[in-house]
N, C-alpha and C positions, 0 to 999 in steps of 0.2 A: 155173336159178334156185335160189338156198338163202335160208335162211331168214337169222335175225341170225346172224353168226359167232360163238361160244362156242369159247373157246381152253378146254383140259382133257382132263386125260388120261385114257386109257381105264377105271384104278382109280376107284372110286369116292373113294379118298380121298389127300390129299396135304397138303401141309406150302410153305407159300413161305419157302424159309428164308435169301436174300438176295437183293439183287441189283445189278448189276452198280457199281461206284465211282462211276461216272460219272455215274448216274443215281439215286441214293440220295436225294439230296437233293431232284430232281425230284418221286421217288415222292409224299413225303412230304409235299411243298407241294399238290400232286393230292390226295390223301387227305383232307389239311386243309380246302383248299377244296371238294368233295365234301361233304363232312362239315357246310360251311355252308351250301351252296347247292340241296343237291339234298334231293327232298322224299319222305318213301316212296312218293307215289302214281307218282312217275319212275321208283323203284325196282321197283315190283312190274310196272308196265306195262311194262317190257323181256320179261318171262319170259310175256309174253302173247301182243304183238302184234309181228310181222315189220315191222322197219322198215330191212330194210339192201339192197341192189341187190348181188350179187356177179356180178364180170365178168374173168373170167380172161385173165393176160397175162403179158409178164414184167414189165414194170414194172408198178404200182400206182397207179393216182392215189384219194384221197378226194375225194369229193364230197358236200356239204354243201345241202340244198334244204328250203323251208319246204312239203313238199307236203302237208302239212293244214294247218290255221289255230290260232293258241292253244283251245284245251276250254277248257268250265268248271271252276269251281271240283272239284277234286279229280281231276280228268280230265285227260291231257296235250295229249292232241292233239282235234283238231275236225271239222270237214267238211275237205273234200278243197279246194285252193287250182288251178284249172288253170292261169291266165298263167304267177302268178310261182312255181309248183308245177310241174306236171305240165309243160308248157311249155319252163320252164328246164333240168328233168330231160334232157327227150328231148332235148334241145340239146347237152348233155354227152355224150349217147350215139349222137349223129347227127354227133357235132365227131371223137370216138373212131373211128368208124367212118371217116369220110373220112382220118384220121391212118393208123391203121391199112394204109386200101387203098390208097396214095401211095406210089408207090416209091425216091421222094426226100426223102421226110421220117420219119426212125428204121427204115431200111432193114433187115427181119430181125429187128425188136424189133416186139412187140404191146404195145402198153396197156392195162393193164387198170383196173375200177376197184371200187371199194367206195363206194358210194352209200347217205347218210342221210339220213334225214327229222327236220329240227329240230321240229317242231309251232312253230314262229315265236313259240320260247322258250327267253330264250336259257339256262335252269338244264337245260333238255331238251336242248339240242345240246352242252352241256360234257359232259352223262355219255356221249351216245351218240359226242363224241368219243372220247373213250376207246378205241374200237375200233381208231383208228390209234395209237395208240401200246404196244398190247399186245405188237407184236412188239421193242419197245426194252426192255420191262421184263424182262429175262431172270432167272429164277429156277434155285436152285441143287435140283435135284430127286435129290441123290445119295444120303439117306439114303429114299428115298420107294419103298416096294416093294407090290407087288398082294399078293393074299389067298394066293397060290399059291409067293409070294416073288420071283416073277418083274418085275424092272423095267419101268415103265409105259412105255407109249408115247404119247408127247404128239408128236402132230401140230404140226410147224413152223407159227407163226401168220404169218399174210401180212404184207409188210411195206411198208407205205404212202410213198413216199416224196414226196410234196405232197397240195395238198389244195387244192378248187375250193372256194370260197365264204368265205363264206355272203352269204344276203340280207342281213338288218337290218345295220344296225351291231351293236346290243348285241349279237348273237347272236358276229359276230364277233371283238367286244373278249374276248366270255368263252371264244373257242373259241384267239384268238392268244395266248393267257395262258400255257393249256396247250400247244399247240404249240410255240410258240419253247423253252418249258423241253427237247424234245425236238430241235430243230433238225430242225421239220417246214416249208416255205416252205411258203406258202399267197398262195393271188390269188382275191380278191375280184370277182364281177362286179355286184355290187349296193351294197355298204357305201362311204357316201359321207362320213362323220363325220369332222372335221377331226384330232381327235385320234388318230385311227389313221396318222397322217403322223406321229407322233412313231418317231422311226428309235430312240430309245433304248429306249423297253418296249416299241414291236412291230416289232422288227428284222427280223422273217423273214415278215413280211405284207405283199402289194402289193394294189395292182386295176385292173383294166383301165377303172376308169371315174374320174373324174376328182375330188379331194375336192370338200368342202360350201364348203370357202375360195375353190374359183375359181368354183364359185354364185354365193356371196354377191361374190365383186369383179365378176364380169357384173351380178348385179342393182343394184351399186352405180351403178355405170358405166351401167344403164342409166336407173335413178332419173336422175344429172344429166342424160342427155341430154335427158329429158325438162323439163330445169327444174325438178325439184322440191330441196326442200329442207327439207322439213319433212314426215317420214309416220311411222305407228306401226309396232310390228311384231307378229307373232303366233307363237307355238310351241306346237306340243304337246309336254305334256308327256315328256321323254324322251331320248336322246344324241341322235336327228337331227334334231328341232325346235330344241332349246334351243344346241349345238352352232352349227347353223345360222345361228340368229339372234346370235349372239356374235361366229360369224367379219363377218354383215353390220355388226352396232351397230361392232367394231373397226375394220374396214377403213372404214368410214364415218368415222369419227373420225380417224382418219391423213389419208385424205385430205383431210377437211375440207368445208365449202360444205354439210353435209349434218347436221342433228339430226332427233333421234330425240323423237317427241312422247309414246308411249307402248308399254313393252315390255311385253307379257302373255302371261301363258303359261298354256294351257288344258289343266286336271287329267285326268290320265291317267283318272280313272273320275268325270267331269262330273257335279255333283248338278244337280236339276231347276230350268231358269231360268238355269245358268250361261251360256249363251249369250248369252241378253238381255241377264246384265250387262254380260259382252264387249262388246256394241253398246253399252248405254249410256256404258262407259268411255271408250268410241273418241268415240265424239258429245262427251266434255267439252274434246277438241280439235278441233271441226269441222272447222279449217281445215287441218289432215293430213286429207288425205280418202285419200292413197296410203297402203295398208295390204301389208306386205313379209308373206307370210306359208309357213313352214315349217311345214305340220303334214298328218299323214295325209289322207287322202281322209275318213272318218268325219266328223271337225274341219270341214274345208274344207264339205261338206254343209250339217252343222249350221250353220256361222259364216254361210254365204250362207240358209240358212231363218231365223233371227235377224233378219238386215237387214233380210230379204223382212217381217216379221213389225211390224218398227219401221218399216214406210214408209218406208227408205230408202234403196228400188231406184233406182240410179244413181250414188247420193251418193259410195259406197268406188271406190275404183281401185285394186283388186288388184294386186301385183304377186308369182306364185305360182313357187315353187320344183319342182323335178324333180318331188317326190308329186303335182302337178296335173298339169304336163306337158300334156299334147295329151289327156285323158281326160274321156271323157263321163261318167263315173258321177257326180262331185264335181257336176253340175251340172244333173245330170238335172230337167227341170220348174223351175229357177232360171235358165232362160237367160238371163233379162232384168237380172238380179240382177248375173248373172259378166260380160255385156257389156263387152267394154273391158279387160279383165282379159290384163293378159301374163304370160306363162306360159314357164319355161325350162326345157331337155329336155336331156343330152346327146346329141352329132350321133349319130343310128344309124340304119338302114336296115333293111327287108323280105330275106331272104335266101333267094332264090329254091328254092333246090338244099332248105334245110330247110321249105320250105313243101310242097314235092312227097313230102319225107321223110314231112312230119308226117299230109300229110290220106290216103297211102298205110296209115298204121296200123291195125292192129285185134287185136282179141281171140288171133287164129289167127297172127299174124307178128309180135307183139311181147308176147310170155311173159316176155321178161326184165324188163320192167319187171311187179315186185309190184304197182301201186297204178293200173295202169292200168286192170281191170276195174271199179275202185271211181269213176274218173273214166268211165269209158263208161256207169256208171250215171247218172252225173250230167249227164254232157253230154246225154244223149239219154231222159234221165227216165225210165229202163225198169230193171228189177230183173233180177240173173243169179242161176239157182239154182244154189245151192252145198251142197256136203253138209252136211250138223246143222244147214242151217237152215230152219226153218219159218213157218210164219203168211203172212198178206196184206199188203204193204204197199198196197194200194191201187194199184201202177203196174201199168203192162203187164210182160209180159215178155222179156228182149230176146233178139232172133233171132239179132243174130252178122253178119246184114245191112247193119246202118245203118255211114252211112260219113260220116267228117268232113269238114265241110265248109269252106268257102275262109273264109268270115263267124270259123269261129274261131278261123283264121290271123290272120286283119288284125286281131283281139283281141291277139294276142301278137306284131304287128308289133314291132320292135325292142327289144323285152326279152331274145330270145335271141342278141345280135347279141355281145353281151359276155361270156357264156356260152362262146358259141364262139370267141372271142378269147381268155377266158383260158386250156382247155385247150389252145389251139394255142400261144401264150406259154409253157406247161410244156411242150410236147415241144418248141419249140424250142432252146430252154435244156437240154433234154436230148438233141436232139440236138446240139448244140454239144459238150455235155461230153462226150460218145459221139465225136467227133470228135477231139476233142482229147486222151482219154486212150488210146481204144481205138486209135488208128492204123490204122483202116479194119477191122479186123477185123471178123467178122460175128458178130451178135448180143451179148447184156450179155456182156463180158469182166470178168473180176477184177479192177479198178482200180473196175466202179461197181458192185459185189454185196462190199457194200450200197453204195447212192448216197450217199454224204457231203452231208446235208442245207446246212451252210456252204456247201460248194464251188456245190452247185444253186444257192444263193440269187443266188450274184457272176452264176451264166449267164443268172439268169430278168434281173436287174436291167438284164441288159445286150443283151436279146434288142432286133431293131430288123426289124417286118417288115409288111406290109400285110394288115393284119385281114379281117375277112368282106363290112365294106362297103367297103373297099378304102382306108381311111384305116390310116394307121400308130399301130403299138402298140407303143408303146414305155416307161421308167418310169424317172424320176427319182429320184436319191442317199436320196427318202423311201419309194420303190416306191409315188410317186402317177402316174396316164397324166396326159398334156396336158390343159388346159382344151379342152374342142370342144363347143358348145351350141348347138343352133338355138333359135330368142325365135319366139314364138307368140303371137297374139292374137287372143283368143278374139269375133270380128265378127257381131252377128246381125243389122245393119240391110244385110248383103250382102246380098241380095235373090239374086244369082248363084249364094253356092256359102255358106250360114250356117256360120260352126262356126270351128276356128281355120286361122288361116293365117301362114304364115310371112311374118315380117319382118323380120329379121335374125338375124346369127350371132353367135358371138363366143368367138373364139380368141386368148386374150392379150390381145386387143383388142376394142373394140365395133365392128360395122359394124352399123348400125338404116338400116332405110329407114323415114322417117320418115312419108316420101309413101304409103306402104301402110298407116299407121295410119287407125283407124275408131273413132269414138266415139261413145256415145248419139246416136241417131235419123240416123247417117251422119256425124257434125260429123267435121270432118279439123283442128282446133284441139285440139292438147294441153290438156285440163284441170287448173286450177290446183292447186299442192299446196304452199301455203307458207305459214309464220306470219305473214310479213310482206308486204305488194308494196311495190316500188321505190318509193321517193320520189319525190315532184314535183319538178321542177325549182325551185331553190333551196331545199330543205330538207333539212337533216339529218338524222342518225339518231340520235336516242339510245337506245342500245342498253339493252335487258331481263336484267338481272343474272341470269346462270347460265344464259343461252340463248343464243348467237352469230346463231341467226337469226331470233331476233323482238327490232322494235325499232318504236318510236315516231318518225313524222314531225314534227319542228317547224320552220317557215317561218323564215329566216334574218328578220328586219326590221330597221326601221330604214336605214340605212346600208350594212348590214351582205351579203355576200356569202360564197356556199360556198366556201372555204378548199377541205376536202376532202369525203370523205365523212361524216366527223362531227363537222366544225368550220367554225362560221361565222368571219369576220374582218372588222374595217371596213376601210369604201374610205380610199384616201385623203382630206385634206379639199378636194382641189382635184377630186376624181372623185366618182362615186355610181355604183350597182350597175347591171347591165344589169337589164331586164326581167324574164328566167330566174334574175339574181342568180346566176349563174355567173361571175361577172366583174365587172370594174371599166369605165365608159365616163368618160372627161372631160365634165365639167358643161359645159354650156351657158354660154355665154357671153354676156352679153346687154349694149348702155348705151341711154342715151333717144335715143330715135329721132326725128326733127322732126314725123313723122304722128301721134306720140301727141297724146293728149290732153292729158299732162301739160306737154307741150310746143308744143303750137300755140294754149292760153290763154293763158301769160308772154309767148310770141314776138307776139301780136297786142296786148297789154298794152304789150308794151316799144316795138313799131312807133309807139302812138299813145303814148305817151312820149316818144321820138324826136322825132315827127310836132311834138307839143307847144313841147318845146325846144327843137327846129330855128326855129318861126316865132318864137318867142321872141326867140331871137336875132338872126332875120333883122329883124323888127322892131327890138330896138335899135342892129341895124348903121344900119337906115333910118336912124333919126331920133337917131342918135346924139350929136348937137351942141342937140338940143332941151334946151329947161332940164328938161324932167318926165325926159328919162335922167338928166341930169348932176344932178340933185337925186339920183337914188334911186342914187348912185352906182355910175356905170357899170363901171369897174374890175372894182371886185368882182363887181357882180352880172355882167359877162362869166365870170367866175373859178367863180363857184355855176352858170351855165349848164353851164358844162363839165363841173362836178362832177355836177349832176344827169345830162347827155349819156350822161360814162362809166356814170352806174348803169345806165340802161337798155340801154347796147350789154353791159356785161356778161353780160346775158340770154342774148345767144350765144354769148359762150364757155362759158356753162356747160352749154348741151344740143348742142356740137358734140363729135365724136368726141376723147376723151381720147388726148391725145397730146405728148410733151415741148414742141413750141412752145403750144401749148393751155395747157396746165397752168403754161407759165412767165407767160401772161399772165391766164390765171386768178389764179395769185397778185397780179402785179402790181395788177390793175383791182378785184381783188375789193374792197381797201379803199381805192385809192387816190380813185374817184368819192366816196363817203362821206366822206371825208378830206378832198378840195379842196371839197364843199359845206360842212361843220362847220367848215372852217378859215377861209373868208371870211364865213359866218354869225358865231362868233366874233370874228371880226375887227371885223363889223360895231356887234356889241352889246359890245362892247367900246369902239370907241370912242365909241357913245353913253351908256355910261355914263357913262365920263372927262370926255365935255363938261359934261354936267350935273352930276356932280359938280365938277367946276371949278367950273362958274359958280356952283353954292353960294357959295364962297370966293374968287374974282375974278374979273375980267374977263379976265383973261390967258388964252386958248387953250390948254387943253393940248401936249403934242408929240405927233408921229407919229401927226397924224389927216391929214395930207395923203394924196392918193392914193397916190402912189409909197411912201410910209409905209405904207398900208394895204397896198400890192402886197407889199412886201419882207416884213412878218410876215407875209402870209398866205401865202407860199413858205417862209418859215423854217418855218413849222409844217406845211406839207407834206412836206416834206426829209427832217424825221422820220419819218415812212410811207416815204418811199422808200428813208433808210437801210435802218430795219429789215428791207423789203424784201430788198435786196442781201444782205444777213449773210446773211438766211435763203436765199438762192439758191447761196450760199458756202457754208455747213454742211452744206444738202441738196436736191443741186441737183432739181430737177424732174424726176417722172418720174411714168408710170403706174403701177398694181396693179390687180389684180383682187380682188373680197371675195367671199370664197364663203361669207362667217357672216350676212350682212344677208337673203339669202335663202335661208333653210338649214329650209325645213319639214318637218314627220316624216315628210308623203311627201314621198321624193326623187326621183318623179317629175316634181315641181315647185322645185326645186331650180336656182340660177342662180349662176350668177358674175359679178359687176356690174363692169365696167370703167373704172376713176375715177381721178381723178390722187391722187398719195399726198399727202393733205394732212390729218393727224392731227389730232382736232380740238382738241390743246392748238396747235399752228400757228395754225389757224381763228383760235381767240380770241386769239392774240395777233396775229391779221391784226388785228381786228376790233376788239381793247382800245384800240387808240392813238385810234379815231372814238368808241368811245362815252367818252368820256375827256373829249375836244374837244365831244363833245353834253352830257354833264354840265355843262361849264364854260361852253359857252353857254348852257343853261339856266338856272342861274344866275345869270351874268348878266343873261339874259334878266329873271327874277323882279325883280334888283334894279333895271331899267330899267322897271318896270311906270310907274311913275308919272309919265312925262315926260308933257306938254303933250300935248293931243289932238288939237294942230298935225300933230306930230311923232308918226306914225301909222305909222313902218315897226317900232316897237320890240314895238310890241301883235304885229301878224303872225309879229314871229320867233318870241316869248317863245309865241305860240298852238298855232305849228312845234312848238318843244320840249316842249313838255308834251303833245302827243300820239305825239312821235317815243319819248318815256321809257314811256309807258306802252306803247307797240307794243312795244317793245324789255324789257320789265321780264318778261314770260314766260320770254324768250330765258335770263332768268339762270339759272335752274335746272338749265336744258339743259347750260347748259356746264358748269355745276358739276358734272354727275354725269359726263357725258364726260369731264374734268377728276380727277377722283377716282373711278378703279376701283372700289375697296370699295362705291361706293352703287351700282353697276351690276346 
C-alpha cells in the first residue's frame, strides 16, 4: 500500500524545461483549465490526505471512485460513501483479482491499478486526474544537476494505459476532457448523460451502462403504453437531471401523441418552501397527474414530503428514472405518497463470487484498500486507534472481530455488476491486442510497451462477451452499451410481498405486463393522465392553440354529422345523421295513411257525400219524366250531380298511395268535378239571365236555351279543363317525389320525407284557375239574376251557392299567390 504517487526527483531542485511535440499543446490546455477550475483548498488537501490505491502489474489501469461524498464549503472531500464508494472500489479489485487468476484471459500479464477517490466533485477528480497522465508529460531534465553535480535520478512514473470510471457524469465530462487530450480510453460504469455519446469531443470515453437517451425512450414508451398523454417533468438541477429530461421532452416530441404540461427544474441548493412551490406549480396542471422525474434521491425525498405536506398523497404518478430505481431510501415513511410509482433500473444482477468476496473482508486481509478502516468505522460505528490521535469519540472501540454481513451485500446488489464489466471490457480489448500484435508471445512484448491509447480504443469498441450477470457487453460507434432496463413498480396495497416488483423490461423495445400493475388501494385500472378525454360520439375537437393534446368537445347539430375527427359536415338533404352522428341514415319515408286521422274524417265526409249524390240521382233516375225533374232541368242537373260525385270520389285519390296512375288521375279529377259543377251551374244562370232579359225587349225566346243547347256549352266549357289537362300530361307527364323540406325540423330526429305526386303548385293553380274563373262568371251572373220573379226560385239558390263558394275560396288567394311568387316566401 503507498501513499499518493509524487513523480520527482531525488534533488531537491529541478527545472521542466520542455516537453514532448506531441503534447505541448495538451500540456497547456491542462494548465489553463487547472488554473480555472481548481480551488486552493484542492490544492493544499493533496499534500495532506492519501487518496490514491497503488497495485502493481504490468499493465496499469486507473480507477476513478466517489469514496467520500462532496465536504463543505472549503473542504473537498466528506464522509465516507459505501455503495457507490467503497462498494464499487472493491468491485474493481475483486474483477482484477479474478483477471489476474484466469489463465485464459491476459495469460502472463498482471493488471495493475492506481485507484482515486473523486470526493463526488468533479473540479476534485480533474486535478487528482492528473496522476494518469504524468507518465506522457516527459520533461527534458538534461541541464538539471544535484548539489554534488551529480545527475538526479527520477524514478520512471507509472504509466496508466485506461481508466475505469467515473461515477457522476459531470465528474466524467470533466475527467474525458483531459483524457482524450492524452489518448487515455476510459469506460464508464455509472455515467449515463446523453451528451457523453457525442463520439466527437469524447471520442476515447465508453460505459458499460446504457445512456439517459435510451431512459428516456423506455420511459417514453412507457408513458404511451399507459395511455397518457399529458405529464410534467422534474430535474435536478445539473447534467443528469436536466440532460435527462431533454432527451425525454425530444424523443417525446418526435414521436408524438405525447405533451409536456410542465418542465421544472429543482435548484442545485433549494431555498426554504422550494418544494411546495414545486407542488403548487404541478397542481396549476391537475390533469398531468404523471410526473417523469430525473433528479437525485435528496430531490425525490423532498418532492414526495411536499405532496405528502399539500394533501396530495395519491394524486402524482411518478414515473422515476434509474436515481430511484428499486431504492428504499427516496421513500422511506412516504410509502403511501410513492405507491404506484414506476421506476426504471438498468438490467443487473447479485454477483455471487463478489458477495462471498466482499463479506470475507477485514481490517487483517485487505490493507490494500486505504479507506477501508475508515469504512469499518462506519459500518460497524466503532473507532480504530491510530497513532497521533487522541480524545473520545464517544464509540466503542473496535476489535478487528466484527465481520460484514449479507444485509450490506443486498445494499450494493447490482451496482457492482458494471464495475465488474467494465474492467473485464479493458482486459479484454487488451487481450485482443496482446493477441494480435504480440503473436502468442508471453507477457507485454515491444509492439504494446507503451500501449497506443488509439489502437486500445478500436479493441475496447469492439470487445463482444458475456458480462457478470451473463448478459452481453458490448458498445456501439458512440462507446454507448445496449439499452437493458428492468420497469419496477413500487406496490404497497400487496398485502403479499409490499415494495417494488418487476413488471416489465425493455430492450429496444417495451414489453410491460400490464396485468402485474397495482394502483392505490389495489385498483388494477390505469389512472388517468391527459389534458383532454376522448370525445363523445359525434363531437369534435377543437383543438387548444399551441397544445396538440388539449382540445375542446363540440356536438356536431343540426343536420350535421362527424366528417372526421375535427370536422363536422351536413347530411345530405334526402338523409339525416345517425343517432352517434357518425354517419348519414336515409330519412324516413312517410305518406297518409287511411288509419290517420287526418284521413278517416275527409274519407267518412266524402262516403256521406257519395251516399248523398248517389240518392240524388237515384231519385231523379226514378222520377225522371215527373214535371218537378223536367222543370229543374234535368240535363243539367244530371251534369252538376256528376260534377259534385267526382268532387267527393276525389277524396280518394288523394289519400291513396302516390303513384303514376294515381297522380295521373289526381290531375285529371282534381279540377275536372269543380269544372263540370261550375260549367252546368253557369250554364244554368246563364240562360236565366238571357230569358229575362229577352223578355224585357220581346217575346221572342232567346237561342240556345233548349236542353241539348244547354248540354253542348256545358261540354264546350268542360273541354277546356280537359284540354288543358292533356298539354299538361304532355309537357310533364305524371309522376311521384318525395319532399324532404315540408318536414325538415331542427331536430332530425323527427325528420320525414313525404311521398306525393309532383304537382307544383303554379300546376295546382292552374289546375284550379280554369273553375274559379267559371265560379266568378257564375256569380255574377248569379248577382245579375237576383231579381227574377219569386216564381222562379232556382236563381236565388245558385246565386246563395256563389257567394258562399267566393267567400270559402277568397282565403285560398293569398296562398297561391305567395306559392306562386318565391320572393314573398
Amino acid at each position: 500500500m503507498t501513499s499518493q504517487y509524487h513523480t520527482s526527483s531525488l534533488c531537491h531542485h529541478r527545472r521542466i524545461s520542455g516537453a514532448p511535440r506531441q503534447h505541448v499543446g495538451s500540456l497547456v490546455h491542462v494548465m489553463w483549465v487547472l488554473t480555472l477550475t481548481l480551488t486552493p483548498e484542492t490544492w493544499a488537501s493533496s499534500e495532506t490526505q492519501p487518496h490514491s490505491i497503488k497495485i502493481e502489474g504490468d499493465i496499469t489501469l486507473g480507477g476513478l471512485f466517489p469514496v467520500h461524498s462532496r465536504g463543505p464549503a472549503g473542504v473537498p472531500c466528506g464522509e465516507i460513501k459505501k455503495e457507490k464508494g467503497i462498494h464499487r472500489m472493491e468491485a474493481m479489485l475483486y474483477a482484477l483479482d479474478q483477471i489476474n487468476s484466469d489463465p485464459d484471459l491476459l495469460p502472463n500479464i498482471t493488471l495493475g491499478a492506481r485507484i482515486l477517490d473523486t470526493c463526488s466533485r468533479d473540479t476534485y477528480a480533474l486535478e487528482q486526474s492528473l496522476t494518469f497522465v504524468q507518465a506522457l508529460i516527459q520533461k527534458d531534465n538534461s541541464d538539471v544537476r544535484c548539489s554534488n553535480g551529480e545527475p538526479p535520478i527520477i524514478p520512471k512514473p507509472e504509466r496508466v494505459v485506461g481508466v475505469i470510471g467515473a461515477s457522476a457524469s459531470s465528474v466524467s465530462i470533466m475527467v474525458a476532457n483531459v483524457l482524450r487530450l492524452f489518448a487515455i480510453p476510459q469506460i464508464s460504469y455509472a455515467s449515463t448523460a446523453p451528451e457523453l455519446s457525442d463520439n466527437n469531443r469524447y471520442d476515447f470515453f465508453s460505459r458499460v451502462v446504457p445512456p439517459d437517451s435510451f431512459q428516456a425512450q423506455a420511459m417514453v414508451d412507457i408513458v404511451k403504453a399507459m395511455g397518457w398523454n399529458y405529464v410534467s417533468t422534474l430535474a435536478s438541477e445539473g447534467n443528469y437531471g436536466e440532460s435527462g429530461v431533454d432527451a425525454f421532452i425530444q424523443i417525446s416530441r418526435e414521436a408524438g401523441g405525447l405533451c409536456i404540461a410542465q418542465s421544472i427544474k429543482i435548484p442545485r441548493e433549494p431555498r426554504p418552501g422550494e418544494f411546495d412551490k414545486i407542488i403548487k406549480r404541478l397542481m396549476e396542471t391537475s390533469n398531468a397527474r404523471g410526473v417523469i422525474i430525473f433528479a437525485n434521491e435528496d430531490d425525490i425525498k423532498r418532492v414526495l414530503e411536499a405532496a405528502k405536506r399539500a394533501n396530495l398523497t395519491g394524486h402524482f404518478l411518478f414515473v422515476g428514472s434509474d436515481s430511484w430505481g428499486a431504492k428504499n431510501s427516496p421513500i422511506l415513511n412516504l410509502e403511501e405518497v410513492a405507491e404506484g410509482a414506476v421506476t426504471i433500473l438498468p438490467k443487473r444482477a447479485s454477483i455471487e463470487g463478489f458477495d462471498q468476496y466482499f463479506t470475507t473482508r477485514s481490517l487483517e486481509n485487505n490493507r490494500r484498500n486505504i479507506w477501508f478502516a475508515e469504512f469499518w468505522e462506519d459500518d460497524f460505528k466503532c473507532k480504530l486507534t491510530r497513532p497521533g490521535i487522541r480524545g473520545d469519540s464517544g464509540l466503542r472501540k473496535c476489535t478487528g472481530e466484527e465481520r460484514i454481513s449479507q444485509d450490506s451485500v443486498y445494499e450494493q446488489e447490482g451496482k457492482v455488476q458494471f464495475v465488474i464489466d467494465a474492467v473485464y471490457a479493458m482486459a479484454h480489448a487488451l487481450h485482443s491486442m496482446h493477441m494480435d500484435l504480440c503473436l502468442g508471445s508471453m507477457g507485454v512484448c515491444d509492439k504494446m510497451d507503451p500501449v497506443d491509447g488509439r489502437m486500445l480504443l478500436s479493441y475496447i469498441r469492439a470487445v463482444n462477451f458475456n458480462g457478470s450477470a451473463g448478459t452481453g457487453v458490448m458498445f456501439n460507434e458512440n462507446g454507448d452499451a445496449p439499452g437493458r432496463y428492468d420497469i419496477f413498480q413500487y406496490q404497497l396495497s400487496n398485502t403479499t410481498n409490499p415494495g417494488y416488483k418487476l413488471i416489465g423490461q425493455w430492450t429496444n423495445h417495451l414489453r410491460l405486463n400490464a396485468e402485474d400493475m397495482q394502483w392505490s388501494a389495489g385498483d388494477k385500472l390505469v389512472p388517468d393522465s391527459v389534458c383532454s378525454f376522448p370525445c363523445e360520439s359525434g363531437e369534435r375537437k377543437r383543438m387548444v392553440k399551441g397544445v396538440p393534446c388539449c382540445w375542446h368537445c363540440e356536438l356536431c347539430d343540426g343536420y350535421q354529422y362527424l366528417l372526421d375527427e375535427f370536422n363536422c359536415d351536413m347530411c345530405p338533404f334526402d338523409m339525416r345523421p345517425t343517432p352517434n352522428r357518425t354517419g348519414c341514415r336515409p330519412t324516413p319515408i312517410i305518406k297518409l295513411e287511411w288509419s290517420s286521422s287526418w284521413a278517416i274524417i275527409p274519407v267518412f265526409l266524402a262516403v256521406l257525400g257519395i251516399l248523398a249524390t248517389s240518392g240524388a240521382i237515384i231519385t231523379f233516375i226514378r222520377f225522371n219524366d215527373t214535371p218537378i225533374v223536367r222543370a229543374s232541368g234535368r240535363e243539367l242537373s244530371y251534369v252538376l250531380l256528376t260534377g259534385i260525385f267526382l268532387i267527393y270520389l276525389i277524396t280518394f285519390l288523394m289519400i291513396a298511395e302516390p303513384s303514376t296512375v294515381v297522380c295521373a288521375f289526381r290531375r285529371l279529377f282534381l279540377g275536372l268535378g269543380m269544372c263540370i259543377s261550375y260549367s252546368a251551374m253557369l250554364t244554368k244562370t246563364n240562360r236565366i239571365y238571357r230569358i229575362f232579359e229577352q223578355g224585357k225587349k220581346s217575346v221572342t225566346p232567346p237561342k240556345f236555351i233548349s236542353p241539348t243547347s244547354q248540354l253542348i256549352i256545358t261540354f264546350i266549357l268542360i273541354s277546356v279543363q280537359l284540354l288543358g289537362i292533356f298539354i299538361w300530361f304532355g309537357v310533364v307527364p305524371p309522376h311521384t317525389t318525395i319532399d324532404f323540406d315540408e318536414l325538415h325540423p331542427p331536430n332530425p330526429e323527427y325528420a320525414r320525407g313525404i311521398l306525393k305526386c309532383d304537382m307544383s303548385d303554379l300546376s295546382l293553380i292552374g289546375c284550379l284557375s280554369y273553375s274559379m274563373v267559371l265560379m266568378v262568371t257564375c256569380t255574377v251572373y248569379a248577382i245579375k239574376s237576383r231579381g227574377v220573379p219569386e216564381t222562379f226560385n232556382e236563381a236565388k239558390p245558385i246565386g246563395f251557392t256563389m257567394y258562399t263558394t267566393c267567400i270559402i275560396w277568397w282565403p285560398l288567394c293569398p296562398y297561391f299567390s305567395a306559392h306562386h311568387n318565391p320572393q314573398k316566401r
